[in-house]
C-alpha positions in Angstrom: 26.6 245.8 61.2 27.4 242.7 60.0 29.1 242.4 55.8 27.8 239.9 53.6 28.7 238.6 49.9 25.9 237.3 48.4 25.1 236.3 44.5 21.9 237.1 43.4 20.0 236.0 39.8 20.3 238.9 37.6 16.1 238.8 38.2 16.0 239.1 41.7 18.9 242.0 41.4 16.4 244.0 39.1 13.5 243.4 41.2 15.3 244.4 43.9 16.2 247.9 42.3 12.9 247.7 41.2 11.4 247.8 44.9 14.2 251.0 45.7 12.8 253.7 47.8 14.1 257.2 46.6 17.4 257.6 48.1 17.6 254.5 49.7 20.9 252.4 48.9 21.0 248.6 47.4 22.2 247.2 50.9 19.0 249.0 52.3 16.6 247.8 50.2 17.9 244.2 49.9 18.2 244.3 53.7 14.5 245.4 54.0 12.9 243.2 51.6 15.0 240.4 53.5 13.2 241.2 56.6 9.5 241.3 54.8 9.9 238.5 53.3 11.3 236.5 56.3 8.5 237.9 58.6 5.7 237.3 55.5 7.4 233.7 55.2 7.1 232.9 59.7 3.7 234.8 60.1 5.0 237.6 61.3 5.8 239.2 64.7 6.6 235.8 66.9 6.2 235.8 70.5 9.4 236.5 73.0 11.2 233.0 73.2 10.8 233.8 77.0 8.9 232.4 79.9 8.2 235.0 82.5 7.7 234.6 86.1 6.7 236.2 89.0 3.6 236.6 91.5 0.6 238.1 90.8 -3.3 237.7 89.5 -3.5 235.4 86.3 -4.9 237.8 84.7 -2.8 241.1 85.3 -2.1 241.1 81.6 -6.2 241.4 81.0 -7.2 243.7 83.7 -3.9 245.7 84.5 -6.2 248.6 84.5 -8.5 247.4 86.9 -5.6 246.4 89.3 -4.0 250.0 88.9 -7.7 251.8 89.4 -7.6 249.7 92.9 -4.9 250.7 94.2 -5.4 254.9 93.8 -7.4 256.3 96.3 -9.9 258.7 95.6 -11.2 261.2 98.4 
């Protein structure tokens, strides 16, 4: 886990201990509103920064069930 020193205003250190869940420590909850507020702030979950490849149907993602039922045989 990475250390960091960081100055805060004296109002965002009390709104900080402000936002404290029971028990949990000042590095916790500054940590945690870090990461709400970053994914509020890009929109939330982003997509893998990934392409993928491989063979198969253009639209395995869609009907991956479909694909699976096909290939079980049923007496």
């Amino acid at each position: 886990m990475a250390r960091r020193t960081i100055s805060l205003p004296q109002s965002v250190e009390e709104l900080a201990r402000e936002s404290a869940r029971e028990g949990e420590s000042f590095s916790a909850t500054v940590a945690r509103l870090i990461e709400q507020g970053a994914r509020a702030e890009n929109g939330g979950p982003q997509a893998p920064r990934y392409i993928a490849a491989g063979d198969g149907p253009q639209d395995l993602g869609r009907a991956a069930e479909r694909y699976l039922r096909e290939l079980v045989h049923t007496p």
